[in-house]
GUDO-910176 format. One record per residue (C-alpha): x, y, z; chain; residue in one letter; residue number from 1. Coordinates in steps of 0.02 Angstrom, whole numbers, plus 50000, padded with zeros to 5 digits. Layout:
GUDO-910176
<x->X | y->Y | z->Z | chain->A | resn->a | resi->NUM> .
...
This chain:
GUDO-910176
<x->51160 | y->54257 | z->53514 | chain->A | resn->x | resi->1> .
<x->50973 | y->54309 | z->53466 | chain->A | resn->x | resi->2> .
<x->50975 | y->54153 | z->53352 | chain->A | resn->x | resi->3> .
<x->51049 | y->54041 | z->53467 | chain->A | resn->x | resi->4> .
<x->50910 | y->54073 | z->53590 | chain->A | resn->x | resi->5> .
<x->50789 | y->54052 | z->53431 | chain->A | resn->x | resi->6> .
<x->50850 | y->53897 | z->53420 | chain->A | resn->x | resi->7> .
<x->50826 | y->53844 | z->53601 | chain->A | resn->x | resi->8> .
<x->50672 | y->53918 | z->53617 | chain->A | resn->x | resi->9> .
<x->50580 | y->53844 | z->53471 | chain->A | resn->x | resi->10> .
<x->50673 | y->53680 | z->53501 | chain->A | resn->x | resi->11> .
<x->50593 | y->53677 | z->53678 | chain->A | resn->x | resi->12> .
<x->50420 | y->53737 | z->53597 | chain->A | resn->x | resi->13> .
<x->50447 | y->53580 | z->53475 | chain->A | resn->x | resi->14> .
<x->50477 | y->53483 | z->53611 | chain->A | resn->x | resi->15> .
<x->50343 | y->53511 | z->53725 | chain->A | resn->x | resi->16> .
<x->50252 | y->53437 | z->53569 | chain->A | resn->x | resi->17> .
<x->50326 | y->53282 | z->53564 | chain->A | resn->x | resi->18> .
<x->50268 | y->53274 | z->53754 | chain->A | resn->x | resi->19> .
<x->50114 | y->53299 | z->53717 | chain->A | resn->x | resi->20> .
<x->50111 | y->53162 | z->53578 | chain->A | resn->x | resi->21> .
<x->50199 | y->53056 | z->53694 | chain->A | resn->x | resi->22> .
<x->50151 | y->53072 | z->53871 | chain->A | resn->x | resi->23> .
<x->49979 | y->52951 | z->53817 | chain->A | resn->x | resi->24> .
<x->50091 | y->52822 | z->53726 | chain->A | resn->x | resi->25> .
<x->50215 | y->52834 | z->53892 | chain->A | resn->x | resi->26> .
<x->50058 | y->52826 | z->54002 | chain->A | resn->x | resi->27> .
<x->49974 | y->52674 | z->53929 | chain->A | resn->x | resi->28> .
<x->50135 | y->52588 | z->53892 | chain->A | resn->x | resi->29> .
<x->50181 | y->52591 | z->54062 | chain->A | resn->x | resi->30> .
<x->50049 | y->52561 | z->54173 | chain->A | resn->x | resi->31> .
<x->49963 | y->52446 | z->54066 | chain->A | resn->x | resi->32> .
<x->50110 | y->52377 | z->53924 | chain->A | resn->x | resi->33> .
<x->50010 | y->52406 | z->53775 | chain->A | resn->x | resi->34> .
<x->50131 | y->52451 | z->53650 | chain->A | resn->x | resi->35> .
<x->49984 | y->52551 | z->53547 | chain->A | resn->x | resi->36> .
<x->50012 | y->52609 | z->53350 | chain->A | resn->x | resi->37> .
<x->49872 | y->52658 | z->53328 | chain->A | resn->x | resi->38> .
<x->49900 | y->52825 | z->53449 | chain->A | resn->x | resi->39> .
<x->49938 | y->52933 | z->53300 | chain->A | resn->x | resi->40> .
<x->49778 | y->52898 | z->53245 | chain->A | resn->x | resi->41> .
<x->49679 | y->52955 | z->53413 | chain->A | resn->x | resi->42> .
<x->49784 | y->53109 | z->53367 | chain->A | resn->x | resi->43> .
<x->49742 | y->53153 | z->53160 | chain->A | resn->x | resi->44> .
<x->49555 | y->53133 | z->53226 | chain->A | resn->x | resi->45> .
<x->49546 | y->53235 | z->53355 | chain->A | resn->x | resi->46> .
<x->49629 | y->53386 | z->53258 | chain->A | resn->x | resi->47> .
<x->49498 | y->53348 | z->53116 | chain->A | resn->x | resi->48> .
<x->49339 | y->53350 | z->53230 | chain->A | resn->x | resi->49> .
<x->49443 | y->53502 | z->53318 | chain->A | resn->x | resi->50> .
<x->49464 | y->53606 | z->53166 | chain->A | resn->x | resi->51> .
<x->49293 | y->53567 | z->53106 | chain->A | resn->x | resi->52> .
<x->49217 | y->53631 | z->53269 | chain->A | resn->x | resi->53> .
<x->49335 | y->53804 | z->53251 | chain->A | resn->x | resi->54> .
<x->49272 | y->53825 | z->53103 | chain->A | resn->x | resi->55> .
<x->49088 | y->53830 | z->53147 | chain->A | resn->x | resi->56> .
<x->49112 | y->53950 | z->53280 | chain->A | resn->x | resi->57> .
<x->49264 | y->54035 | z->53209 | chain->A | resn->x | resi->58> .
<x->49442 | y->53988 | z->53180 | chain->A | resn->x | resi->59> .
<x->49524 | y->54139 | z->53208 | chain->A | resn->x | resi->60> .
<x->49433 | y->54162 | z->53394 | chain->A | resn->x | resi->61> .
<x->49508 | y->54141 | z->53560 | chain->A | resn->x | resi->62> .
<x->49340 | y->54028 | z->53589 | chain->A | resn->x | resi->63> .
<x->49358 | y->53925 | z->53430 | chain->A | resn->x | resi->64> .
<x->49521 | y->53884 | z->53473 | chain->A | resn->x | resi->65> .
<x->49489 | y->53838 | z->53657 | chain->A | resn->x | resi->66> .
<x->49334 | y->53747 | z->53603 | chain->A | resn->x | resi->67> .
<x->49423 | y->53661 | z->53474 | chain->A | resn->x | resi->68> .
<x->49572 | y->53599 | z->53595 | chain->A | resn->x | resi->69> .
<x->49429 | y->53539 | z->53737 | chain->A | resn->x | resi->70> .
<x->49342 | y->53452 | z->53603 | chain->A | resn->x | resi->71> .
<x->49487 | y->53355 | z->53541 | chain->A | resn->x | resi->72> .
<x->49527 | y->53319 | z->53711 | chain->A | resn->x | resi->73> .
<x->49337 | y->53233 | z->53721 | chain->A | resn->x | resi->74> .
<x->49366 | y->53145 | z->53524 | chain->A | resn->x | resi->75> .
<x->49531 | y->53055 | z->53583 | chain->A | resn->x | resi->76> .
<x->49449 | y->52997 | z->53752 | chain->A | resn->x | resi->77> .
<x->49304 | y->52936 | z->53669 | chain->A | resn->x | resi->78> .
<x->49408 | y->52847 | z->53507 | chain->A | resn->x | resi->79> .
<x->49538 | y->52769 | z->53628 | chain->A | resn->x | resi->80> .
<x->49419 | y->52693 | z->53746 | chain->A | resn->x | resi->81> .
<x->49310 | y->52617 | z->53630 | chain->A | resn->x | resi->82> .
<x->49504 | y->52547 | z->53565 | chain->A | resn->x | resi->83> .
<x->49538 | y->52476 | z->53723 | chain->A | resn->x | resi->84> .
<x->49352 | y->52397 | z->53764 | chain->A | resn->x | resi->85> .
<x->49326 | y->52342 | z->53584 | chain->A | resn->x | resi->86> .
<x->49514 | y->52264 | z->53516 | chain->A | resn->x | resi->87> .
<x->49645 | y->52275 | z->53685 | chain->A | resn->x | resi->88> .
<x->49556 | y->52196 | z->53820 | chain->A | resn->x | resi->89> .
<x->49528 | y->52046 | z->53742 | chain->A | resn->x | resi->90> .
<x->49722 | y->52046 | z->53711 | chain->A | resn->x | resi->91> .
<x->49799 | y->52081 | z->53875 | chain->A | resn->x | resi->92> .
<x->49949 | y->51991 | z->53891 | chain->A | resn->x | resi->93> .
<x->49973 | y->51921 | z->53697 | chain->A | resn->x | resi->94> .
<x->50090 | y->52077 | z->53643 | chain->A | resn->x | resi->95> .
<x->50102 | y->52017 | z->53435 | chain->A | resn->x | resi->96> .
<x->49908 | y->52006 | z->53435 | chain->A | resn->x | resi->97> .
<x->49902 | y->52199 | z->53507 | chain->A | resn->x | resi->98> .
<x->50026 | y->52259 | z->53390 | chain->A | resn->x | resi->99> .
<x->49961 | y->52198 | z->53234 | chain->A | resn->x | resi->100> .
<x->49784 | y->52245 | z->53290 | chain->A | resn->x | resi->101> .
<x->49846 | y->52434 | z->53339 | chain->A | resn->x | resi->102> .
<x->49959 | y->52431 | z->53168 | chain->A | resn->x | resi->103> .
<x->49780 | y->52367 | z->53065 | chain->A | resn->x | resi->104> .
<x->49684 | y->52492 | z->53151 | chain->A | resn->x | resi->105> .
<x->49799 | y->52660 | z->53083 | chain->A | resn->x | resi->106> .
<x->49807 | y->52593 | z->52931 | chain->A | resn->x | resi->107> .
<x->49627 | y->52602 | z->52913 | chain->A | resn->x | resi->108> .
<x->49598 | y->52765 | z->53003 | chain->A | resn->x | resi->109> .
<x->49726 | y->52864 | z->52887 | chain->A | resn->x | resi->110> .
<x->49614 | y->52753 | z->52747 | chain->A | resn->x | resi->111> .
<x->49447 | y->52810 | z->52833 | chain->A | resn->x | resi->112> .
<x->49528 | y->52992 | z->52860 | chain->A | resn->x | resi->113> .
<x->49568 | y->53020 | z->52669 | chain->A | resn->x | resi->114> .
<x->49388 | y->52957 | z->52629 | chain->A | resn->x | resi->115> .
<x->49315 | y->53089 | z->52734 | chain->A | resn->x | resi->116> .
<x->49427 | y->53245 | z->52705 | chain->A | resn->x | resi->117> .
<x->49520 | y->53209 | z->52575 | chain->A | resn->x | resi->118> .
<x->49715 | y->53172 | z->52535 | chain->A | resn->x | resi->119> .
<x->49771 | y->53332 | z->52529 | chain->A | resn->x | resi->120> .
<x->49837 | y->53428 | z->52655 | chain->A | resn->x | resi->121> .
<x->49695 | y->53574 | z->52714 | chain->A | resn->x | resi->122> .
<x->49783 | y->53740 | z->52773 | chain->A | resn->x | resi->123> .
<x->49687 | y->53808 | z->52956 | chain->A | resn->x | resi->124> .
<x->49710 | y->53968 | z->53020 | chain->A | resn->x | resi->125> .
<x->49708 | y->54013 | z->53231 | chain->A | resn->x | resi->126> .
<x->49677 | y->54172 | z->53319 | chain->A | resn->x | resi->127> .
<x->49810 | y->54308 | z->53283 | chain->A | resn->x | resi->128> .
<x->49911 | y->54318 | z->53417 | chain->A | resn->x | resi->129> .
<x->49981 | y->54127 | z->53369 | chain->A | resn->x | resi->130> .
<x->50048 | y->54198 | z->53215 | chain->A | resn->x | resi->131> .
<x->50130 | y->54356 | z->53311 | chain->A | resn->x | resi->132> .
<x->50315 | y->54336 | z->53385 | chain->A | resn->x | resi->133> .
<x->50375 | y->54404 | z->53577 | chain->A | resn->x | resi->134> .
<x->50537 | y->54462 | z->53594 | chain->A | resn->x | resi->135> .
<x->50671 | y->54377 | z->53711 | chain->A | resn->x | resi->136> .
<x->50843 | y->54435 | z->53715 | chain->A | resn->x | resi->137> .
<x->50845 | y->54515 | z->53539 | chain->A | resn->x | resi->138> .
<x->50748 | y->54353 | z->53475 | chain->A | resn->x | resi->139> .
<x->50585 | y->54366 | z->53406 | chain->A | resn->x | resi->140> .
<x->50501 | y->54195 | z->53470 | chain->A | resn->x | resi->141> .
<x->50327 | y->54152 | z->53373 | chain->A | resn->x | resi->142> .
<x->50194 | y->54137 | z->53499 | chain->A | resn->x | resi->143> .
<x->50116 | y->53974 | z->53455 | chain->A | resn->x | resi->144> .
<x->50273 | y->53891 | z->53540 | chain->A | resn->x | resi->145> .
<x->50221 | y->53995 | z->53723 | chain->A | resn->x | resi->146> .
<x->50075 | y->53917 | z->53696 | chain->A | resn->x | resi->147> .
<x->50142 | y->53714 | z->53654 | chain->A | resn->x | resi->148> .
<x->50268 | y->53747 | z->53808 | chain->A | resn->x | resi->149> .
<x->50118 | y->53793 | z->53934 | chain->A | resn->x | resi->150> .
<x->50005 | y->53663 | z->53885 | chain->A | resn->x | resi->151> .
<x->50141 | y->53539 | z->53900 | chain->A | resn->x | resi->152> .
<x->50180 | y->53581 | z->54076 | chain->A | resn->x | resi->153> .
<x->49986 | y->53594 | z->54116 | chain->A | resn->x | resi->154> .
<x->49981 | y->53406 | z->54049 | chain->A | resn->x | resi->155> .
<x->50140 | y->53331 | z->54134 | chain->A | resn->x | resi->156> .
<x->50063 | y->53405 | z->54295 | chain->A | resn->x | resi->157> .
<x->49897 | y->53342 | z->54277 | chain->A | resn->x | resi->158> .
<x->49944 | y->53167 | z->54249 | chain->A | resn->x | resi->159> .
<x->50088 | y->53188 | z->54390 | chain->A | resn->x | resi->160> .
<x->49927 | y->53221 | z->54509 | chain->A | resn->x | resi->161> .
<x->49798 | y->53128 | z->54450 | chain->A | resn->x | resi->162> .
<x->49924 | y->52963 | z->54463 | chain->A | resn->x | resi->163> .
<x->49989 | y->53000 | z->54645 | chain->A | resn->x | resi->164> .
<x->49845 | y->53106 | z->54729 | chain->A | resn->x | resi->165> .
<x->49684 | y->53027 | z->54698 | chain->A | resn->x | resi->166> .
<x->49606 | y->52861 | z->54701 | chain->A | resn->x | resi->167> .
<x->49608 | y->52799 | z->54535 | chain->A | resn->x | resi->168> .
<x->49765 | y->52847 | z->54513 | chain->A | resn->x | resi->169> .
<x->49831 | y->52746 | z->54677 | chain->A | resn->x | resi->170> .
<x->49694 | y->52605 | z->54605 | chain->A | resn->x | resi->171> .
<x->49794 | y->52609 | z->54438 | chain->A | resn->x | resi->172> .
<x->49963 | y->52596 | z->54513 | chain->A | resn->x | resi->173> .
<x->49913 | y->52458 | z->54625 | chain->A | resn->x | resi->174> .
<x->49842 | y->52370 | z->54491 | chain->A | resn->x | resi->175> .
<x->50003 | y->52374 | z->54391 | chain->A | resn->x | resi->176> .
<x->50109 | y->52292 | z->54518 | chain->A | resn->x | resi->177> .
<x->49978 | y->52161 | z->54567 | chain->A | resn->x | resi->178> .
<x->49809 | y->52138 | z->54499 | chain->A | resn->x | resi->179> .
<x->49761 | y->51997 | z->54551 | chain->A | resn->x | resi->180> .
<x->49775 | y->52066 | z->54745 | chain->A | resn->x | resi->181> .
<x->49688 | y->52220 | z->54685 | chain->A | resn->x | resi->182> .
<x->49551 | y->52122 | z->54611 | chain->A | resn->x | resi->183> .
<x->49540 | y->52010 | z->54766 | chain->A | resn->x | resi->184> .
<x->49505 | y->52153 | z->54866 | chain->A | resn->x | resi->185> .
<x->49355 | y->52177 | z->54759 | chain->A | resn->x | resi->186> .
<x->49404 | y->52325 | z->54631 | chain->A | resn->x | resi->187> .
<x->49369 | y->52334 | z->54460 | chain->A | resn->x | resi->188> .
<x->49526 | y->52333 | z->54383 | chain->A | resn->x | resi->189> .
<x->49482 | y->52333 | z->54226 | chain->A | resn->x | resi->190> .
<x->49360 | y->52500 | z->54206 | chain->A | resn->x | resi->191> .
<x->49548 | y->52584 | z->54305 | chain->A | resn->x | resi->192> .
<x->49617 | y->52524 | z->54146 | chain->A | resn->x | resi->193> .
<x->49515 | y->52584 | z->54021 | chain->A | resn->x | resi->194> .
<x->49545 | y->52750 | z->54097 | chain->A | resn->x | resi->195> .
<x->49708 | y->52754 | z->54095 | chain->A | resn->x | resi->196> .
<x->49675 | y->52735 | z->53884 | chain->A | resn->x | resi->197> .
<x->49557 | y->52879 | z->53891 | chain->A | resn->x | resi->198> .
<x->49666 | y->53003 | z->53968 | chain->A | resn->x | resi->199> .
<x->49813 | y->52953 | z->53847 | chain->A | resn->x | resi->200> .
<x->49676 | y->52974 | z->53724 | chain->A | resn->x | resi->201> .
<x->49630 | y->53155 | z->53786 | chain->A | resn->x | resi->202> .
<x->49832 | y->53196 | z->53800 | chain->A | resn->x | resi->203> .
<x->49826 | y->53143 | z->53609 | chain->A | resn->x | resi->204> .
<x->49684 | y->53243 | z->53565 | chain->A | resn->x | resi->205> .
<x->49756 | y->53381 | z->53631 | chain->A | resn->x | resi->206> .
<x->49926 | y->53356 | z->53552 | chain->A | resn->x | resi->207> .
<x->49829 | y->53333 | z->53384 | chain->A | resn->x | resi->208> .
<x->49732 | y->53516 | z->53403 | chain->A | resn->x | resi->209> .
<x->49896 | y->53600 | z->53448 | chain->A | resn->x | resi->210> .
<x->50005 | y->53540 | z->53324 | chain->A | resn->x | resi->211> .
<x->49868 | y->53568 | z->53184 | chain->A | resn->x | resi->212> .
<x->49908 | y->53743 | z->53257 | chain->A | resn->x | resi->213> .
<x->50090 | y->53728 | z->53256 | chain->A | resn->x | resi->214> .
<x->50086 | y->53674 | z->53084 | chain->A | resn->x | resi->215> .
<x->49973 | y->53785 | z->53020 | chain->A | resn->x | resi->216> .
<x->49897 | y->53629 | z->52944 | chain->A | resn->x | resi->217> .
<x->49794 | y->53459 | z->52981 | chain->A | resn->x | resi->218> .
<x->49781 | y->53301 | z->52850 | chain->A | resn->x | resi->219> .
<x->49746 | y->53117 | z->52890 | chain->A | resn->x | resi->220> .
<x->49932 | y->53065 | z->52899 | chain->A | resn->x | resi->221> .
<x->49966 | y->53218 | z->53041 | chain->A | resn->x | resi->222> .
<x->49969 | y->53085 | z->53161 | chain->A | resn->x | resi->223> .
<x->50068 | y->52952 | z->53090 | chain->A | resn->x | resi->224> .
<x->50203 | y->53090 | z->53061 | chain->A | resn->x | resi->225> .
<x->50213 | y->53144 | z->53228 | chain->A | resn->x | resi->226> .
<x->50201 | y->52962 | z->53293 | chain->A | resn->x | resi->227> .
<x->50373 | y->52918 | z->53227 | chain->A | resn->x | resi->228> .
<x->50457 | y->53055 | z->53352 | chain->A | resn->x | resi->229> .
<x->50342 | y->53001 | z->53513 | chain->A | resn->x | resi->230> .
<x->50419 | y->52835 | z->53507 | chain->A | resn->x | resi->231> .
<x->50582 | y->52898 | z->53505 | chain->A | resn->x | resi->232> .
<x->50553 | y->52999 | z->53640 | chain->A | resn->x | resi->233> .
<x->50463 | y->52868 | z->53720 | chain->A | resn->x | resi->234> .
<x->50605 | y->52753 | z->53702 | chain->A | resn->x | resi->235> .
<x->50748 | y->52867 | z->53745 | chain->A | resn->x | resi->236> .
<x->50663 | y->52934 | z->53896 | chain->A | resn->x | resi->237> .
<x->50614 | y->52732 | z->53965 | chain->A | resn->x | resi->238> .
<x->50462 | y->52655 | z->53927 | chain->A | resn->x | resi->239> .
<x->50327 | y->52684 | z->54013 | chain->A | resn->x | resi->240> .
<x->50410 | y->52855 | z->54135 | chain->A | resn->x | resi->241> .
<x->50320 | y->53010 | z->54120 | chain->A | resn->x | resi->242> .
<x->50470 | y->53099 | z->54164 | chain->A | resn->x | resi->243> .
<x->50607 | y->53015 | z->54046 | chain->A | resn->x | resi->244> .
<x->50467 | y->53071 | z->53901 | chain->A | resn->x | resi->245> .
<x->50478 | y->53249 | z->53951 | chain->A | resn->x | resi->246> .
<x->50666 | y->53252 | z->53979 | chain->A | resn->x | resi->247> .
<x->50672 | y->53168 | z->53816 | chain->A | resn->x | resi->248> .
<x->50555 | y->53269 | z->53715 | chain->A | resn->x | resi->249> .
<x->50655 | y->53417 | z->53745 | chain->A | resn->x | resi->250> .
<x->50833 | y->53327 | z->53740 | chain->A | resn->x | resi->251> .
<x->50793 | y->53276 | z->53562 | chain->A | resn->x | resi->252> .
<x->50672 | y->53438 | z->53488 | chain->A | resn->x | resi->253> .
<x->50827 | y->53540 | z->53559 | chain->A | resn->x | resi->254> .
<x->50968 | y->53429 | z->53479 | chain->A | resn->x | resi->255> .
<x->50873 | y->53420 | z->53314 | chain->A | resn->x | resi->256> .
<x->50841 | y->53609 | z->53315 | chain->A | resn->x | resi->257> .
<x->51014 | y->53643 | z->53318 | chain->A | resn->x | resi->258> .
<x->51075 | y->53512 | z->53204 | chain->A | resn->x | resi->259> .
<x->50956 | y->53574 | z->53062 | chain->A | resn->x | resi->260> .
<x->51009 | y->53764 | z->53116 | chain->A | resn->x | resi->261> .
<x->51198 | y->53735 | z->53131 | chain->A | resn->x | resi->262> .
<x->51250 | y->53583 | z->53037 | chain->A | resn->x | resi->263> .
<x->51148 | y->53600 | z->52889 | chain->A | resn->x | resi->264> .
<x->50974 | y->53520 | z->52906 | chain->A | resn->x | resi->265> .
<x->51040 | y->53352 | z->52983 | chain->A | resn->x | resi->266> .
<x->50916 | y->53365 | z->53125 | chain->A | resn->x | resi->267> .
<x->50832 | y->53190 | z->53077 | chain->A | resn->x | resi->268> .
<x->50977 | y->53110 | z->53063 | chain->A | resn->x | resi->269> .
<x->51057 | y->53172 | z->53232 | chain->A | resn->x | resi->270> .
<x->50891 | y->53108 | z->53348 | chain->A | resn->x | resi->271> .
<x->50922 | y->52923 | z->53245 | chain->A | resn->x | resi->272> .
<x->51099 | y->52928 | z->53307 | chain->A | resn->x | resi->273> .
<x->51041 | y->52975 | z->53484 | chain->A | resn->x | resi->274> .
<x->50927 | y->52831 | z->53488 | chain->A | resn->x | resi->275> .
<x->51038 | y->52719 | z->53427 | chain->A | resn->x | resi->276> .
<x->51187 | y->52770 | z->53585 | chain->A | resn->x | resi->277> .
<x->51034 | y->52776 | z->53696 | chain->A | resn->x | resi->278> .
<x->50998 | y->52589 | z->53646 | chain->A | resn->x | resi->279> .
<x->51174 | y->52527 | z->53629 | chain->A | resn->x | resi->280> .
<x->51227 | y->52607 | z->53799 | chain->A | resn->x | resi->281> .
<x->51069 | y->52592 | z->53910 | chain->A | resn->x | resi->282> .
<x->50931 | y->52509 | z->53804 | chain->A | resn->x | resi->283> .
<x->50794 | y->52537 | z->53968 | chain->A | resn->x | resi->284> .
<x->50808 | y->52724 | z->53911 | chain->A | resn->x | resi->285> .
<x->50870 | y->52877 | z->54012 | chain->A | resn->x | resi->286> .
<x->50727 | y->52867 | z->54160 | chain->A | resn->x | resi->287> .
<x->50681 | y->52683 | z->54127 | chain->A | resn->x | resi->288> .
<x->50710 | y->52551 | z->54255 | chain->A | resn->x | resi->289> .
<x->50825 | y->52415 | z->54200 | chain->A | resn->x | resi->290> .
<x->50759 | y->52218 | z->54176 | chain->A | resn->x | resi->291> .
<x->50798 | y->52138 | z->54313 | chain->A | resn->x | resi->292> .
């Protein structure tokens, strides 16, 4: 039983990280259809300026590590809207030309990354209590996954809010179903737009710090890695719905936990055979609104 709930646990821990790598790509996918590949690289940045900052003040402190997460929040911001200003906007509505552009530009970040620090793989350490384990029902559940779960949730929220309780967010939505009313009525639909990039920026950055942490390591292709499972989840869950990622993330962290647990390691090959029936059966994804 204690390693069944092992299982869950860490699968839902693992999951909450997908979220976090996925809830920008969901975000800017669907308010703004940007299919962007170059979010992994928002992500391997952020966890590099992170872990340099944690290492100035100190990697193993409670402040390092908060300072660290805050700042990679800040890095992705900063790196995705100068993305969208600099190579989207002038692409809206020509999908091949935003692809290839977002494809050329992680290419040359993971190229720019292993010029700066290196091709090998540089081992971090956090505060303590990451590398401790609770107890739950006989289990003993490392910590660092309390603390992937929580930030998850604190994200999902945030964006839930932000999107139906303040301006911009009503500005944003508008602006999705009809911009050319919105900009009639004399709003600058363009700087909503670029926000929308910076806070899937900052949801990467953060996603970058903590899984540095999670994996107890950061190199330039962390990103890239993880970038593979967010579009699963994002396609499973629907393009572009914030909830469909989440119910995702954990659907498939969960399913691949206990396939590598229980039928011998064939985690990876269980999530490609749930996005396959997912695409077969309903391609829009669990959450995602059908083509009309």
């Amino acid at each position: 039983m204690s390693a069944l709930i092992l299982t869950l646990v860490i699968g839902t821990g693992l999951g909450a990280l997908y979220f976090l790598v996925a809830s920008g790509l969901s975000l800017i996918y669907g308010l703004m259809h940007v299919l962007n590949f170059a979010h992994g690289a928002f992500l391997t940045l952020s966890a590099f300026v992170g872990w340099a900052v944690a290492q100035a003040i100190g990697a193993d402190t409670w402040p390092g590590f908060l300072l660290s997460i805050l700042v990679g929040a800040v890095v992705g911001a900063v790196f995705a809207t100068l993305t969208e200003l600099i190579l989207i906007r002038p692409l809206y509505e020509r999908h091949i030309e935003q692809v290839l552009v977002t494809v050329g530009l992680s290419f040359a970040a993971i190229a720019l990354f292993e010029g700066i620090w290196g091709t090998d793989a540089i081992n971090i350490t956090g505060p303590s209590w990451l590398g401790r384990t609770t107890d739950v029902l006989g289990a003993s559940i490392p910590n660092k996954y309390w603390v992937l779960i929580i930030a998850a949730a604190l994200v999902l929220a945030g964006l839930v809010l932000f999107l139906k309780k303040t301006r911009y967010g009503m500005i944003i939505r508008a602006g999705v179903e009809n911009r050319a009313m919105v900009t009639a009525l004399g709003i600058d639909v363009r700087r909503s737009f670029t926000l929308v990039f910076a806070i899937g920026g900052a949801a990467a950055g953060i996603g970058g710090v903590l899984a540095m942490h999670a994996m107890t390591y950061v190199s330039a292709h962390l990103g890239s890695t993880l970038l593979i499972f967010a579009f699963i989840v994002t396609v499973v869950g629907g393009l572009g719905s914030l909830t469909g990622a989440a119910i995702a993330s954990v659907l498939v962290a969960v399913l691949q936990q206990v396939a590598n647990t229980y039928l011998g390691g064939t985690g990876d090959f269980i999530v490609v055979i749930l996005l396959a029936v997912v695409l077969l059966v309903r391609p829009a994804g669990l959450m995602g609104r059908k083509a009309s």
